[in-house]
C-alpha positions as CSV (number, residue, x, y, z in Angstrom):
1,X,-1.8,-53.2,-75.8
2,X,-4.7,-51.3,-76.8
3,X,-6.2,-51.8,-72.8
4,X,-3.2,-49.8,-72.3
5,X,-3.5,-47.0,-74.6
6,X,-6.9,-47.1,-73.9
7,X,-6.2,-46.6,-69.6
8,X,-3.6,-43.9,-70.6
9,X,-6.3,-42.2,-72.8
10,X,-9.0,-42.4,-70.1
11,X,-6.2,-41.1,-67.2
12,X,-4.8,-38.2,-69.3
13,X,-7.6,-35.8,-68.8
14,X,-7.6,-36.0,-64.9
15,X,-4.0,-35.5,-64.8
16,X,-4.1,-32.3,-67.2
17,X,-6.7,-30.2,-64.7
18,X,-4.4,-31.2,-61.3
19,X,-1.1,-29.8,-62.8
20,X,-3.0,-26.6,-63.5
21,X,-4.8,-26.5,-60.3
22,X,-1.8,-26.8,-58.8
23,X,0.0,-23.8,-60.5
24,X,-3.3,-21.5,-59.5
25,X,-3.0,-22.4,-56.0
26,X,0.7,-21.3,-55.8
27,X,-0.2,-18.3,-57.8
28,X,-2.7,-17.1,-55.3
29,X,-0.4,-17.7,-52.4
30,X,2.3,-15.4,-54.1
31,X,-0.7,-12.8,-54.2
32,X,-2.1,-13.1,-50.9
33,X,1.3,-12.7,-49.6
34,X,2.3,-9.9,-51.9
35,X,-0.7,-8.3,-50.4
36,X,0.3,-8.8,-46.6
37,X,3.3,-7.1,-47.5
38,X,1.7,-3.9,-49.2
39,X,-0.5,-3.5,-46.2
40,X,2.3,-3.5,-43.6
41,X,3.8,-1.4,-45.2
42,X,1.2,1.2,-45.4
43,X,1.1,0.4,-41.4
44,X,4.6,0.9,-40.8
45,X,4.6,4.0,-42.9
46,X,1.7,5.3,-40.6
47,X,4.0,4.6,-37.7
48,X,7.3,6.1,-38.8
49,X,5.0,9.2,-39.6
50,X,3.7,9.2,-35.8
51,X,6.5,7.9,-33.9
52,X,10.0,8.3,-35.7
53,X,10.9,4.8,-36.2
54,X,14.4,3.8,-37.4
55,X,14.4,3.3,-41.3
56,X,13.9,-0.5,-42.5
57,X,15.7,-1.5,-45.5
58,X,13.4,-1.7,-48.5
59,X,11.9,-4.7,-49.6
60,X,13.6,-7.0,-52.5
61,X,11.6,-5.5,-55.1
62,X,9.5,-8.3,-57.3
63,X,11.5,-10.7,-59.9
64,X,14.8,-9.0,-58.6
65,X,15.8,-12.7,-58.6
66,X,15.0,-13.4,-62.4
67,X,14.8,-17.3,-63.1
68,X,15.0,-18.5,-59.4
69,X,12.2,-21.4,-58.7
70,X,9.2,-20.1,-57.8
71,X,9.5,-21.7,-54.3
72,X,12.9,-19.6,-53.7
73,X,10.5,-16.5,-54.3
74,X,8.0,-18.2,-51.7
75,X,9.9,-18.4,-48.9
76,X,12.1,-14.8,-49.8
77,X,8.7,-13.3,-49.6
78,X,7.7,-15.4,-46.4
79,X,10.9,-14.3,-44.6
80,X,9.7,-10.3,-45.7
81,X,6.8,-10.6,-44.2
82,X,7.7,-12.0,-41.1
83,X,10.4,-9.2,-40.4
84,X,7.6,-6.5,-41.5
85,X,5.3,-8.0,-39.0
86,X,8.1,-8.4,-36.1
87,X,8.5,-4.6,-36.6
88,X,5.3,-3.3,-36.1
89,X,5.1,-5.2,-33.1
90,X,8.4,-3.2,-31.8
91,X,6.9,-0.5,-32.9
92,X,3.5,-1.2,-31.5
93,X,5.0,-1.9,-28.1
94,X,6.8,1.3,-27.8
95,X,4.1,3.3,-28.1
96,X,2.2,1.2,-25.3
97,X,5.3,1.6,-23.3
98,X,5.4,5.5,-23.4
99,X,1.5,5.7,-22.8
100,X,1.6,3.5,-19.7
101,X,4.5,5.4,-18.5
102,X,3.0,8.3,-19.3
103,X,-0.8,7.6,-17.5
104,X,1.5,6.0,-14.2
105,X,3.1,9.4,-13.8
106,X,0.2,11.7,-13.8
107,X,-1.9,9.1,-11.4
108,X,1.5,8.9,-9.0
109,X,1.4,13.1,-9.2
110,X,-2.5,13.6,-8.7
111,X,-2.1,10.9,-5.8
112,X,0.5,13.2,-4.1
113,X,-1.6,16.3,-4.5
114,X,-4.6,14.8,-2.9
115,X,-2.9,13.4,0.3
116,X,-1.2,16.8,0.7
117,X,-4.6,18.5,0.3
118,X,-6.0,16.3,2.8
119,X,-3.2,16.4,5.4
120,X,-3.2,20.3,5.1
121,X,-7.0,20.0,5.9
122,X,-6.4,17.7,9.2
123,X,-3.5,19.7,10.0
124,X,-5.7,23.1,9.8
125,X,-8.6,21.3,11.5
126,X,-6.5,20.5,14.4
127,X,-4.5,23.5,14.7
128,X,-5.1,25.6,18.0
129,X,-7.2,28.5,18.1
130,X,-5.8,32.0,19.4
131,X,-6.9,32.5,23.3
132,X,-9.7,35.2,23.4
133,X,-8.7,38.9,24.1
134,X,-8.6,39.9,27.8
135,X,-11.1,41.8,29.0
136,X,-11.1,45.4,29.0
137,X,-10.3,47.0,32.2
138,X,-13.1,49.2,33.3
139,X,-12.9,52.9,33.3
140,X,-11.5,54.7,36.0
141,X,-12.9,58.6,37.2
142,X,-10.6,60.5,36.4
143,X,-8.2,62.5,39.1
144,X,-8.6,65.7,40.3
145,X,-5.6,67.0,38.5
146,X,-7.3,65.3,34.8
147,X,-10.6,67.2,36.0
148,X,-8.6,70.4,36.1
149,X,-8.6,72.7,32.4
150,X,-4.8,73.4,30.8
151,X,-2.5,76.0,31.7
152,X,-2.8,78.6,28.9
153,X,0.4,78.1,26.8
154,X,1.1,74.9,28.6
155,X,3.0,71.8,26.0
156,X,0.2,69.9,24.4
157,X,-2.1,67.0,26.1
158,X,-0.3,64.1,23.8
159,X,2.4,63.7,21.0
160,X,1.5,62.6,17.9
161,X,1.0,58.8,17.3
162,X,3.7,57.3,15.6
163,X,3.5,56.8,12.1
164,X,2.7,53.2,10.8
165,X,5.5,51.1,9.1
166,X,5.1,50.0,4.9
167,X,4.8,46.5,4.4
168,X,8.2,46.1,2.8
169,X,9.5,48.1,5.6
170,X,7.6,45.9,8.1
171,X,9.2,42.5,5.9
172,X,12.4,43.7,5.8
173,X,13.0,44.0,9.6
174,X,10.9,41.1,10.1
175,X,13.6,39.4,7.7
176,X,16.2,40.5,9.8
177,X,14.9,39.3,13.4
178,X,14.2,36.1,11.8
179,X,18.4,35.9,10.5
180,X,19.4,37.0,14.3
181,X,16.8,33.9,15.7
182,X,14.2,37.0,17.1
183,X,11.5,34.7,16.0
184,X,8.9,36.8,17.9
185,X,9.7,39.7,16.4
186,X,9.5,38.3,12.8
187,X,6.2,36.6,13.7
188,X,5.1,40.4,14.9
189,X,6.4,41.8,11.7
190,X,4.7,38.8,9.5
191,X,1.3,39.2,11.2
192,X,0.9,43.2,10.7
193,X,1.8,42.8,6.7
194,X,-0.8,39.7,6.4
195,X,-3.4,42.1,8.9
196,X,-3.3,44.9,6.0
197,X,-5.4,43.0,3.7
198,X,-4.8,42.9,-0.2
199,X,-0.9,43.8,0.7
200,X,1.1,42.5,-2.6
201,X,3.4,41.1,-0.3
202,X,1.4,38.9,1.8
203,X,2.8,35.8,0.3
204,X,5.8,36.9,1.8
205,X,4.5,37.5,5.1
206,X,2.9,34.0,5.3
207,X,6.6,32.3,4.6
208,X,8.1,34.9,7.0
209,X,5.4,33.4,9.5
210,X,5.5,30.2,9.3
211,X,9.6,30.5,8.9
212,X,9.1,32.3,12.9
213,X,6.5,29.4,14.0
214,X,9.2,27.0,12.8
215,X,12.0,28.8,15.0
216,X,9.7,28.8,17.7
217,X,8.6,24.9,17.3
218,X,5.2,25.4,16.8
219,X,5.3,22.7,14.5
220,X,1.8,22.7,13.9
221,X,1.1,26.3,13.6
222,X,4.1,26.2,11.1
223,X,2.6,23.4,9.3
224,X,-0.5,25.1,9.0
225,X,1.2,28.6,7.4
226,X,3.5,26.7,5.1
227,X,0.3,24.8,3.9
228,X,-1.5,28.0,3.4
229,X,1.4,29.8,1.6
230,X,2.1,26.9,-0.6
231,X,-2.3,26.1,-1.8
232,X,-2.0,30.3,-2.9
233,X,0.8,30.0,-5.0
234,X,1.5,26.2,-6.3
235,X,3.4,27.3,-9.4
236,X,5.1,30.4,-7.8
237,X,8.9,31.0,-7.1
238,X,8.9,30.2,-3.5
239,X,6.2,27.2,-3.8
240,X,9.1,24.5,-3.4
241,X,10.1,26.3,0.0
242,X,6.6,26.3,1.4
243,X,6.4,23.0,0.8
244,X,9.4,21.7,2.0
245,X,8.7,23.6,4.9
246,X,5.3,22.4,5.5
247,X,7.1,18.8,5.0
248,X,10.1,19.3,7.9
249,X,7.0,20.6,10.2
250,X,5.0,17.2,9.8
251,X,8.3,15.1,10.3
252,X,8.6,16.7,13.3
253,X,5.1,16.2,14.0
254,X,6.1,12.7,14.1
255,X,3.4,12.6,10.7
256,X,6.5,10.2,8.8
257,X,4.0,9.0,5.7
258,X,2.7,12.4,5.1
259,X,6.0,14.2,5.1
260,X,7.4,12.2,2.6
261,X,4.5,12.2,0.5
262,X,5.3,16.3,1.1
263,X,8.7,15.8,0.1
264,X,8.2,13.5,-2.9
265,X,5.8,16.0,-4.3
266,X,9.0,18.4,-4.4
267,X,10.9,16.2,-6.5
268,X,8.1,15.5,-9.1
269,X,7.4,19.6,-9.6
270,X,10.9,20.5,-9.2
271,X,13.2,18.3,-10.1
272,X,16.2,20.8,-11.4
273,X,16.3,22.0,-7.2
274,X,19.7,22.8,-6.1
275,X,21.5,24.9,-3.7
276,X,20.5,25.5,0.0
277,X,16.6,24.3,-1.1
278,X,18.6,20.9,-1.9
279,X,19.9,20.3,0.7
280,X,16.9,21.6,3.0
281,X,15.2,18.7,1.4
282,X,17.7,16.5,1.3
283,X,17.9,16.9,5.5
284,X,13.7,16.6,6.0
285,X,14.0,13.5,3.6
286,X,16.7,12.0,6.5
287,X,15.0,13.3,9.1
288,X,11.0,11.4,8.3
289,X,13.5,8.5,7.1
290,X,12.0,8.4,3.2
291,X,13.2,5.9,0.9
């Protein structure tokens, strides 16, 4: 009996320590965890302010259980901070989703821009140069009759030149040989606008040109005028018809690859285009066989 009491005496001090060792540790676990759950939170609130996230329901705030074990209160805050964490890895992955997007789009559009810059620089390179001027017929003596002074109060030696059209005049009748398929008169008209140098309508005259080279199938030289009107105005009002014209004229070039590329570029800078311009593209798109 007293080997017994003595053994109990001896074992009660080691078990006393354990029981509260054991408390601590599942103390500290409820704190480490309640901490988890502060800091996503501050995370999350970071992210609703940046992105817009959908509102999660609050958290169960602390002892809103009062007397439940304190294992029930384990595992309630376990389950909180796994749905706090599955959330900012939505959240997280969204983001990532938008910035790929986002960085594919602007590679795809630079991509189009530098093949069209570098086609338009073949296409110029190879375009045909304008046959030299003919020579100048040599002077001839003038005829007795030339030789000879005027009659006194004889009509004058010449009329008056002619004078020279405006440039809006010289578009506008250019315009209008181009609607009646006079594509060498249109190309006359475009060429004295773009030969009066610093004309505000010399954009004009470079569509009107390459709109007669077209008619004429000079596929190249029409290639080459669309590709110049569209590099001096890229954002202007009349920059998705240059380029769908400098498009048709590579299809029919046989250049398949590069017209597309043209025509895709079209739908990337303008994709609200509708009406004849539509269907303009729509018909090259068919014609270079784009997907």
């Amino acid at each position: 009996m007293r080997r017994a009491l003595a053994a109990l005496l001896l074992a009660t001090p080691l078990l006393l320590p354990g029981s509260q060792a054991w408390a601590q540790a599942e103390s500290r676990e409820g704190i480490y965890l309640q901490n988890q759950i502060l800091q996503l939170r501050q995370e999350l609130d970071q992210l609703r302010r940046g992105g817009g996230a959908a509102a999660i329901p609050a958290p169960m705030p602390r002892g809103a259980a009062p007397g439940a074990p304190q294992g029930e209160l384990v595992g309630a805050l376990l389950d909180r901070v796994s749905t706090l964490e599955e959330e900012t890895r939505r959240l997280r992955g969204r983001l990532d989703q938008a910035e790929y997007q986002n960085r594919t789009l602007m590679q795809q559009v630079e991509k189009l821009q530098g093949d069209l810059d570098y086609r338009l620089q073949q296409v110029e390179g190879g375009a045909p140069r304008s046959a030299p001027a003919a020579a100048a017929p040599p002077p001839r003596s003038p005829s007795p009759a030339q030789s000879l002074p005027p009659v006194a109060g004889g009509a004058a030696a010449s009329a008056p030149a002619a004078a020279a059209r405006t440039p809006e005049r010289a578009l506008a009748e250019g315009q209008a040989a181009l609607s009646r398929r006079d594509y060498a008169a249109a190309e006359a008209a475009a060429k004295e606008v773009l030969a009066a140098r610093g004309s505000p309508r010399s954009y004009d005259a470079r569509l009107l040109l390459a709109d007669a080279e077209y008619g004429q199938r000079n596929w190249q030289d029409a290639a080459v005028a669309y590709g110049e009107a569209y590099k001096a105005n890229q954002k202007g009002s009349r920059a998705a018809e240059a380029l769908i014209g400098f498009g048709s004229a590579l299809a029919n070039l046989n250049q398949k690859r590069e017209a597309c590329d043209a025509f895709a570029l079209v739908q990337s800078e303008h994709p609200q285009l509708r009406g004849p311009l539509k269907e303009r593209l729509e018909a090259g798109r068919q014609r270079a066989g784009c997907r």
